[in-house]
N, C-alpha and C positions, 0 to 999 in steps of 0.2 A: 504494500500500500504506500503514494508518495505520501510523504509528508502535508502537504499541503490539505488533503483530507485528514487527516490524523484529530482533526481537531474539529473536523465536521461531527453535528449533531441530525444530520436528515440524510438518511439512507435509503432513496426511493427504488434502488434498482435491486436488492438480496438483502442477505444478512447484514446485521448490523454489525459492527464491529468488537458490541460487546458479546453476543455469542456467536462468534468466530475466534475469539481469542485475539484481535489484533489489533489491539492496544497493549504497548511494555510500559503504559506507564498509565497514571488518571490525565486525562485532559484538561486545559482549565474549565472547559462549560461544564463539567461533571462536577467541578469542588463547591464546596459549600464555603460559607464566610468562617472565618473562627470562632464566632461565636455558639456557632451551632456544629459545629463538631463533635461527631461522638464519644464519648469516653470509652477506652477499648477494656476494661472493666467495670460496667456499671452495680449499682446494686439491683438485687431482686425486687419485682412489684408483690404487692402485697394487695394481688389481685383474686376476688373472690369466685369461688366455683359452686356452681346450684346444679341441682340436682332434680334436673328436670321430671324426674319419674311422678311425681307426687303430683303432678299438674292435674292429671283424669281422675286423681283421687280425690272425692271430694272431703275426706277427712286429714288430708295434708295440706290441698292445694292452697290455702292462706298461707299455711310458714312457705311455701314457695313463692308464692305471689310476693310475702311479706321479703324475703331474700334476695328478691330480683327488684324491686324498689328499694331495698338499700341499698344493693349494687349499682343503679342506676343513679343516687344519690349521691353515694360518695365516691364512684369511682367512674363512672360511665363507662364503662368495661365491666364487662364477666367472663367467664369461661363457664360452658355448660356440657354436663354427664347427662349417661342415659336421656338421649337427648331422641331419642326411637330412628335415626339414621343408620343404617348398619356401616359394621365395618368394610363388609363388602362395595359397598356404594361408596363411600368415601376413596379408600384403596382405587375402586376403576375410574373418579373421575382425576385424581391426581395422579393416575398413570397412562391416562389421556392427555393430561396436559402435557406429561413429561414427554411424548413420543409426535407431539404438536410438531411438524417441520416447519422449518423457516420457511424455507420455499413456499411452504402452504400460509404461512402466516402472513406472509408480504403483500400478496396479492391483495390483502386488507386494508394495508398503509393507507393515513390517510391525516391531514394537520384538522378535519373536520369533523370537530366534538360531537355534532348532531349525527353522526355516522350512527345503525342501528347496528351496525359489524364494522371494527376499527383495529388497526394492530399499528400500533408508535412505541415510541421509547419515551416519552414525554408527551404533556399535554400537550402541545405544540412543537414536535421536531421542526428545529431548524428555526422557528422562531422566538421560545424564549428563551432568554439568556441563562439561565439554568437548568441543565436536563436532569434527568434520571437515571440514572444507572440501574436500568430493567428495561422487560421489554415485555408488553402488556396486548393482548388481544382481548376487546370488550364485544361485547352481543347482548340484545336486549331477551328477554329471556318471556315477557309473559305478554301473551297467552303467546304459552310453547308454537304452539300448531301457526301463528301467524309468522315468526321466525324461524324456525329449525331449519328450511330448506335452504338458510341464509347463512347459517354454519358453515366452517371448513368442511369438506368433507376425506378430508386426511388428516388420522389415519382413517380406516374406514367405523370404529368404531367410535370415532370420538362423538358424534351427534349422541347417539346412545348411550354412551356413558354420563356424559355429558348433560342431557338431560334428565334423565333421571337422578341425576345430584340434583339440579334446580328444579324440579318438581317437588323434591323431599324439601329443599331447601325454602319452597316457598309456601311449604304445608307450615313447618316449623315457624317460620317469621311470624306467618299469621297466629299462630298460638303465643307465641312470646310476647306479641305485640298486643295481644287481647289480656296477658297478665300484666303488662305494664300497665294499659291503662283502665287496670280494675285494681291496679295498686294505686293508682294516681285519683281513685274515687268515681272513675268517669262510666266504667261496668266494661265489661268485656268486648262486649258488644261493638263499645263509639267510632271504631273505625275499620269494622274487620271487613264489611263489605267493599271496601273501599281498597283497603291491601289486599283482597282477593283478585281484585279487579285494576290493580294498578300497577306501575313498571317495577320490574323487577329485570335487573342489572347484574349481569356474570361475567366480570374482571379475572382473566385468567394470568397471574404475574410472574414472571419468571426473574430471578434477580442472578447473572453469573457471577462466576468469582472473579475478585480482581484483579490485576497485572498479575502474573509470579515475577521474581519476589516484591513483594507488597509491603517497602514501608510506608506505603501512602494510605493505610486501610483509615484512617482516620479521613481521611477528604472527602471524600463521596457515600452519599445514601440513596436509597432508593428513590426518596421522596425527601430533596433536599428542601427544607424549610432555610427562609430567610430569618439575619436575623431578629429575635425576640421583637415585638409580643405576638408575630406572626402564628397564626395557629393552621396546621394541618390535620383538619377531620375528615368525616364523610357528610356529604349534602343530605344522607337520605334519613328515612326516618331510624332505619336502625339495619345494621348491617351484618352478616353472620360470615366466618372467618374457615377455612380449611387451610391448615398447612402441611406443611412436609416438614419443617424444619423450625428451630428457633430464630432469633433475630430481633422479630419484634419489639418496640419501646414505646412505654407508656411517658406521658410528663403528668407530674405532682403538681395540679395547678396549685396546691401548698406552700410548697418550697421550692419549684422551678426546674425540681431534678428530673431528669429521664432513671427510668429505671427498666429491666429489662423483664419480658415476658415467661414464664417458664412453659416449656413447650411439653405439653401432657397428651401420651398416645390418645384418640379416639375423639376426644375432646374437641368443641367448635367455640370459638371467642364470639361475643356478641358486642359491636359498637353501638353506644346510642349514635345517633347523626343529628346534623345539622336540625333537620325538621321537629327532630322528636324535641328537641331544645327548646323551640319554637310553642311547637301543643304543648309542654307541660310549663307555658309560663318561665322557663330557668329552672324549673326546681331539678331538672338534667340536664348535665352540662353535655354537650358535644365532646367526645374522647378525642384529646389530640393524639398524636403516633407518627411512629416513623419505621422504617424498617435498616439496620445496621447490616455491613457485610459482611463477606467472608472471600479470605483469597484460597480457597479449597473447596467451599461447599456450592453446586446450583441450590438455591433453595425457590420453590414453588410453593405461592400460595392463590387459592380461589374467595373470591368474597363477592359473595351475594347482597346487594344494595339494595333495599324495598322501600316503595316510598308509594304514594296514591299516584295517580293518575299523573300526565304528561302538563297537563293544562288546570290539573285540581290544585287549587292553591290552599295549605296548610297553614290557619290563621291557632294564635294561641286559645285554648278551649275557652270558655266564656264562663265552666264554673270555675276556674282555677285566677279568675281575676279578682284584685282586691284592692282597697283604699292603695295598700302600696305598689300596688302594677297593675294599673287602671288598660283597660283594652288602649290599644295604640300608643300606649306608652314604652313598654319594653322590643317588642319585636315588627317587623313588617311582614306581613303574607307574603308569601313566596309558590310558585311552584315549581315541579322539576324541570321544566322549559325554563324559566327565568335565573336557574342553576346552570344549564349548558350556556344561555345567552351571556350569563357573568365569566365563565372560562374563555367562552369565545373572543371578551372582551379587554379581555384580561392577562397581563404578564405573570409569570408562579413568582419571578425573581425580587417587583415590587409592589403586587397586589395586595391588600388586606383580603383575609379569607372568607370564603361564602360567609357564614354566622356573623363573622363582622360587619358584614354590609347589610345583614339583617338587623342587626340592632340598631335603637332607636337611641340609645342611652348606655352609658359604660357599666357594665355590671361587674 
């Protein structure tokens, strides 16, 4: 490769350079500022794990319900067991991912958010000033039967596998999202037809390793945030997580710290998102995160984004308003269209984040 590409971020004709191996070193559109640099030993998050089994039970399902509104409280993160996904479905969609060819992926390429099937290395290859060190093929996912023929269709199993992860995955959201907010008082019920019936989002991310030898492991993340008080979340209402590998990092809106995720076989991580912030008033914070690398491991992860409808706009609920957060005082309605129109609008390197521009007032 000459040089003079070496430092390109848009790869329209094949593979990208980061899973090709060919880059010996990080480039500068890949490093992050110093201030946001990772620590190559963080500490552990002291992130809670619920135990979904108890949800159809109806003489448990409070302490669960009561468990996942704490966790949505103080952590906007969970990790959830017995979550009724097998391990066989999990296993075939992340080794679908893992057998995804470039070749087939590229075909996807595309710097246009609103794409319903997209495969980049950043929000905008080639145009913002900060990329990614990953490389991401997205597909909108529901109702299945409208997209699947809109899939790669190599390897030949991957529709298949593939959707059947996101079918499970979109049974699951809607249950979780029906115990959120019957923990937030509002019944089970106040949104489920509406997440039945709304986008749901399969971000398939592949993050390679970096240069060998790699004293630069500190420079680049997957999802380089600028620096502080910049926040990277999810837009949607709440987001559910399959990996392969650890990496993952949480920030302590507390004390500022990142801390790192412990990676538990079978296990699916649940983000709140930007939206669900929104409906519950604040009283859940949108989960900032980041993903750390490795110069030896690919690591793969899938995350499923669920939110209402394309044009449904997510306003905060109307009992959860009070003398102190009067309607239109903390947040703006939003919907997932006015979420793609803000990326599109928008640089990563010196954007304030979707929820920021939601807010009305500094909280």
């Amino acid at each position: 490769m000459e040089a003079k590409h070496e430092e390109s971020s848009s790869f329209p004709m094949g593979e990208t350079p980061q899973e090709k191996g060919g880059f010996g070193h990080v480039p500068q559109c890949y490093k992050v500022a110093p201030l946001s640099r990772p620590s190559l030993h963080p500490g552990i998050a002291n992130i809670p794990v619920v135990d979904l089994n108890g949800l159809n039970n109806s003489t448990r399902r409070s302490a669960v319900i009561k468990d996942i509104s704490s966790a949505c409280g103080n952590n906007g993160f969970f990790q959830i067991v017995d979550h009724g996904i097998s391990q066989s479905v999990l296993d075939g969609a992340l080794s679908a991912a893992f057998n995804l060819p470039s070749v087939e992926k590229v075909k996807f390429m595309s710097i246009d958010v609103r794409k319903p099937v997209r495969y980049g290395t950043s929000i905008k290859d080639g145009v913002d000033k900060v990329q990614f060190w990953r490389t991401f093929l997205k597909h909108y996912a529901n109702p299945l039967d409208d997209w699947l023929s809109l899939w790669p269709d190599t390897p030949h199993d991957y529709r298949e596998k593939m959707s059947e992860y996101a079918r499970e995955a979109k049974k699951l959201g809607v249950s979780i999202m029906g115990a959120i907010t019957e923990g937030l008082g509002l019944g089970p019920d106040y949104i489920s037809r509406k997440m039945e019936e709304g986008m749901q989002v399969i971000v398939v991310n592949c993050y390679p390793p970096l240069p060998m030898p790699c004293p630069q492991q500190g420079l680049a993340l997957d999802c380089p945030p600028p620096p502080p008080p910049h926040k990277n979340s999810d837009y949607s209402c709440l987001t559910i997580v399959l990996h392969s590998s650890s990496g993952l990092q949480t920030l302590d809106s507390r004390d500022g710290k990142w801390t790192a995720v412990r990676c538990i076989h079978g296990a699916l991580q649940v983000n709140v998102g930007d939206h669900l912030e929104v409906l519950s008033n604040g009283l859940y914070k949108s989960v900032v995160h980041r993903v750390t690398l490795s110069s030896d491991t690919i690591r793969i992860s899938i995350a499923s984004l669920h939110s209402l409808g394309m044009d449904e706009k997510v306003e905060t609920a109307k009992e959860l308003i009070d003398e102190q957060h009067p309607k239109g005082y903390s947040y703006r309605d939003s919907s997932f269209k006015h979420f793609l129109d803000f990326f599109a609008q928008n640089d990563i390197a010196d954007r304030k984040s979707f929820i920021d521009a939601l807010r009305i007032t500094n909280q």
